[in-house]
C-alpha positions in Angstrom: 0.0 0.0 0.0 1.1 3.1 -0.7 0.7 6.3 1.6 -1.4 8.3 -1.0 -3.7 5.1 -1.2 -4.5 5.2 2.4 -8.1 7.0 3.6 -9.8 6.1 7.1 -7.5 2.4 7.1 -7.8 1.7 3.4 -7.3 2.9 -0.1 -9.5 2.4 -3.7 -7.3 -0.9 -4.2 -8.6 -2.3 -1.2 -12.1 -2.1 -1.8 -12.3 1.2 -0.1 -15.4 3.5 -1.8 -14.2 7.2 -3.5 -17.6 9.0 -2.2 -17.1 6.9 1.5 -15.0 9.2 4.1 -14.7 6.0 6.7 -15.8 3.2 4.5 -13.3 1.1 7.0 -15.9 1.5 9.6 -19.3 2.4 7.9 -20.6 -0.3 6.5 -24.0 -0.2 4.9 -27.2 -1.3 6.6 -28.5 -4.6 5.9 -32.0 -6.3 6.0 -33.0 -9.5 6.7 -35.7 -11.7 7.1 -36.9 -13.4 10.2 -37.7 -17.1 10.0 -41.0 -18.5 11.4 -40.2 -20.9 14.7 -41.4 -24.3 14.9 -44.4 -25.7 15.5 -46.0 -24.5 12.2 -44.1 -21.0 12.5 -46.0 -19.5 15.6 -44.1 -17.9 17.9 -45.7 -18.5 20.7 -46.6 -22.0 20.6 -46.3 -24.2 23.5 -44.1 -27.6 22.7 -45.7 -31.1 23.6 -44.6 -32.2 26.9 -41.8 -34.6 27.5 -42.5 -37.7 28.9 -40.3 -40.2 31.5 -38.4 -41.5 28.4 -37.6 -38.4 27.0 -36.1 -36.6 30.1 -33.9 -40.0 31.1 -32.2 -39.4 27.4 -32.0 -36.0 28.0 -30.0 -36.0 31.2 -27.8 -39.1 29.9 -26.6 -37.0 27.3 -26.0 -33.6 29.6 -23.9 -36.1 31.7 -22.1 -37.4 28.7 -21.4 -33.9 27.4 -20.1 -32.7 31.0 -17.5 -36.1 31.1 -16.4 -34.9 27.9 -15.4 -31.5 28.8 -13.9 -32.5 31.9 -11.8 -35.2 29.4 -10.9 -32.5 27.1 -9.7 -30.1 29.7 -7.2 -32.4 31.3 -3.8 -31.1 31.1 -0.8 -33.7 31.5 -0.3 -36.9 29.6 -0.3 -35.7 25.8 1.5 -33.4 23.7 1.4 -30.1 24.9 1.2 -28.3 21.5 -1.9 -30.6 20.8 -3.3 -29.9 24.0 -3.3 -26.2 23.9 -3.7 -25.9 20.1 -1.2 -24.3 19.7 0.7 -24.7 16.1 4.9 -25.1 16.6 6.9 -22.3 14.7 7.1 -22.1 11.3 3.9 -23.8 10.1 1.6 -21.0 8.3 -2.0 -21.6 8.6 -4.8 -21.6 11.1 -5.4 -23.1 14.6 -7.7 -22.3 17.1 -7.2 -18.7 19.0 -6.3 -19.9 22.5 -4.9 -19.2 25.1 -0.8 -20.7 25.2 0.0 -19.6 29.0 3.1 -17.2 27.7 2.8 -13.6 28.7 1.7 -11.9 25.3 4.3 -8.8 26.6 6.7 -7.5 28.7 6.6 -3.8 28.5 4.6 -1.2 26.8 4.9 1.7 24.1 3.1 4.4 26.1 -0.5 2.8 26.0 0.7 0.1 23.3 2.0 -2.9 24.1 5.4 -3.6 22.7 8.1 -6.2 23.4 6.4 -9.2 21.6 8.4 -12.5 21.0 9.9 -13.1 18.4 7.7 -16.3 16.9 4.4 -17.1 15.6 2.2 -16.2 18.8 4.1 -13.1 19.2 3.3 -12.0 15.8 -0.2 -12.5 16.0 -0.2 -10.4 19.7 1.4 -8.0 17.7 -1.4 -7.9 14.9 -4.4 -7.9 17.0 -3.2 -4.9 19.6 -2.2 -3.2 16.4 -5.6 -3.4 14.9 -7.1 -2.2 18.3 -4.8 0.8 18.1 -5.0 1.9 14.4 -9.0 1.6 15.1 -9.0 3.8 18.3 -10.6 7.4 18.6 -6.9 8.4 18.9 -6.4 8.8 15.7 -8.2 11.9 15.3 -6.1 13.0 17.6 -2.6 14.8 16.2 -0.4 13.8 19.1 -2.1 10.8 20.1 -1.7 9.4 16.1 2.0 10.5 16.5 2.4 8.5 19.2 0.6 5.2 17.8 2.1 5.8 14.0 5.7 5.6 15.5 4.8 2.7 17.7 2.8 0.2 15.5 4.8 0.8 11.9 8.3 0.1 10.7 10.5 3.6 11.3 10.5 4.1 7.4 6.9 3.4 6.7 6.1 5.7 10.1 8.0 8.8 9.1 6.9 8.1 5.4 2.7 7.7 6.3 2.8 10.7 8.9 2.4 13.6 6.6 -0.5 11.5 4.8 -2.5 10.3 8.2 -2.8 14.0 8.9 -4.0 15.3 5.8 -6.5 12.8 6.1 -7.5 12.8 9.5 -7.3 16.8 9.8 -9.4 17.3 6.5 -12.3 19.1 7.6 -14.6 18.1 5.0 -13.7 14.5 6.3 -14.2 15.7 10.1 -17.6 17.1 9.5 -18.6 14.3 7.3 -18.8 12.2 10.4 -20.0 14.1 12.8 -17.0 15.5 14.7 -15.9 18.9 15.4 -13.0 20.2 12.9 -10.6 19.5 15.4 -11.5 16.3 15.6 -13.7 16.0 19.1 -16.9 15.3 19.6 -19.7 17.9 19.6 -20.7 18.6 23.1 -22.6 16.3 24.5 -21.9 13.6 22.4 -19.5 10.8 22.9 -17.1 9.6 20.1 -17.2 5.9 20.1 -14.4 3.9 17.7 -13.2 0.5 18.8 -11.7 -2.1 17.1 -12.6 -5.7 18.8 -10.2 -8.2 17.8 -12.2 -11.9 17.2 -9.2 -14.1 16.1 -5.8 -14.4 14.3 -4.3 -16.0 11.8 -0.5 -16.6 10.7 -0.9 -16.8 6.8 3.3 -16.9 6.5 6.1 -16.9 8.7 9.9 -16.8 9.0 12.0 -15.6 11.7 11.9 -12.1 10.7 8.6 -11.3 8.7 5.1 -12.6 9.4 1.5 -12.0 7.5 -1.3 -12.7 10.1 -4.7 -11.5 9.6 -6.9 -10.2 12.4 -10.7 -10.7 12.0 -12.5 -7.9 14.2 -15.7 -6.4 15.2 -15.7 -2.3 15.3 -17.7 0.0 17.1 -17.5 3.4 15.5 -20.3 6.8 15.6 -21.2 9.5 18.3 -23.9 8.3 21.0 -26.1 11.1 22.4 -29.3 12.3 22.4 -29.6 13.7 19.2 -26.4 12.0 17.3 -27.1 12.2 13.7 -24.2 9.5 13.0 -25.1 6.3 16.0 -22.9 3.9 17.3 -23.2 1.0 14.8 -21.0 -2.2 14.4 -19.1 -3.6 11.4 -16.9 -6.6 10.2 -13.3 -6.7 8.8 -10.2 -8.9 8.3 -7.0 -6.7 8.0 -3.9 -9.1 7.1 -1.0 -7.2 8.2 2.6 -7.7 7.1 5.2 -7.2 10.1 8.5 -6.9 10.2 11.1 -8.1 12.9 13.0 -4.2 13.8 14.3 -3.1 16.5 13.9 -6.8 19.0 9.5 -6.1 17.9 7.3 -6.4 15.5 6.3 -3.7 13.6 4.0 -3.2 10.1 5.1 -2.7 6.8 1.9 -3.0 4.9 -1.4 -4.5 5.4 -4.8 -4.7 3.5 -8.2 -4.9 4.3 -11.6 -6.5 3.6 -15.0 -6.6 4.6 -16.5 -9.2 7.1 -17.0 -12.3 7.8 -20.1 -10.8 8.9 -22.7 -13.1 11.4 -26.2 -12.6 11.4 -27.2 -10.2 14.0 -29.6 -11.7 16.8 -32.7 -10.2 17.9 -31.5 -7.7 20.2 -33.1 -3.9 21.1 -30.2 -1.5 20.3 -29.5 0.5 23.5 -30.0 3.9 24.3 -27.6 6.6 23.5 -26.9 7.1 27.4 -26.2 3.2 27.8 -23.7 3.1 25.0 -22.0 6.1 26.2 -21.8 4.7 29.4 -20.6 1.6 27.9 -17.7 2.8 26.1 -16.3 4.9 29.3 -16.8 2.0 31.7 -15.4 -0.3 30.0 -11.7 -0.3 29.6 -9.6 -2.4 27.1 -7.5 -5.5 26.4 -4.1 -7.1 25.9 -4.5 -9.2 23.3 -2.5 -12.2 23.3 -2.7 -15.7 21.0 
């Protein structure tokens, strides 16, 4: 990717639209259609009852189910790797995003982690709290974007993609567009709300020194408030990023971006504007470690 190409997180050769100022985290509004329940599609109908037979099966196969998890979630005996899913060094491809037991960091770039290992699970630390970071409302922020350009890319690509992250994220038209003030806060009273929520990883190559892993993630981007003409709504994207071992930690050199997987959203009431303000001010962050 070259800097010029790069608008919100992505540019027109990676699927980004010309006429869409944050197309990264827009997103267009979907429809869908609600299929009847059983028991000839009413809603409320009440199910047969069960009888003797029935609930002796039942509870035979919630006991089965409960020995199986307690069987799967023995440690000891096997080989580790296999237990913990974890995939040894040097084999691209995907395995289950769990938990290892190494400590995903030792130290921190100001409010970035930093100081990831130098191997497959590092890398993919590396990816997921980079995505959380390139996502945050901080990069509407001149110092604060400083700060995470110089710790999340390669020195080169930093110093190289400065000039362009702050024509673009100081562009007033671009500001405006969204709902922000021109200095990039949120109009009084409103809360400005953009989160990245990392879902998974995946190493897609890997040699001591580079890595490609993509990062599947939710994000949660508008302004909520009474009156908030641009609400907090949530999206889908994989970004694979392309790292670079600099300095004893990973760092990105590229990356590219697509839309979704998206799930199916579940019957849920939205919540108010108050609640999701709330929400995002409560709640504090992660760490992300494989």
């Amino acid at each position: 990717m070259s800097p010029g190409d790069e608008h919100d997180y992505r540019g027109k050769d990676q699927g980004g639209r010309p006429d869409d100022p944050y197309s990264t985290l827009g997103g267009t509004r979907q429809t869908r259609t609600r299929l009847p329940d059983g028991d000839g599609g009413l809603p409320h109908a009440r199910r047969p009852v069960r009888n003797s037979r029935s609930l002796v099966t039942i509870t035979g196969v919630v006991v089965l189910l409960i020995a199986a998890i307690a069987f799967a979630n023995r440690g000891g005996g096997g080989d580790e790797d296999a237990a913990s899913g974890a995939k040894k060094p040097g084999t691209a491809g995907s395995a289950p995003t769990a938990p290892t037991g190494t400590k995903p960091v030792q130290s921190k770039n100001g409010t970035i982690a930093s100081g990831f290992a130098q191997d497959e699970q590092g890398a993919q630390s590396a990816a997921a709290n980079y995505s959380v970071a390139l996502v945050s409302d901080g990069m509407f922020n001149q110092e604060r974007r400083r700060e995470i350009s110089e710790a999340v890319y390669a020195p080169d690509v930093a110093s190289a993609r400065q000039s362009d992250l702050d024509k673009v994220y100081s562009d007033e038209s671009f500001l405006t567009s969204i709902g922000l003030n021109a200095d990039g806060s949120a109009p009084e009273g409103l809360t400005f709300i953009s989160r990245a929520n990392p879902v998974g990883t995946k190493v897609e190559k890997y040699t001591d020194d580079t890595a490609s892993v993509a990062v599947w993630y939710s994000a949660l981007f508008g302004l909520a408030g009474e009156g908030s003409k641009n609400p907090v709504s949530e999206s889908w994207y994989t970004t694979t990023y392309e790292l670079r071992w600099v300095g004893g930690d990973w760092k990105i050199s590229d990356f590219q971006q697509k839309d979704g997987p998206v799930p199916v959203g579940r019957d849920q009431a939205a919540s108010s504007a108050e609640e999701m303000a709330d929400a995002v001010q409560q709640f504090g962050g992660f760490t992300y470690a494989r």
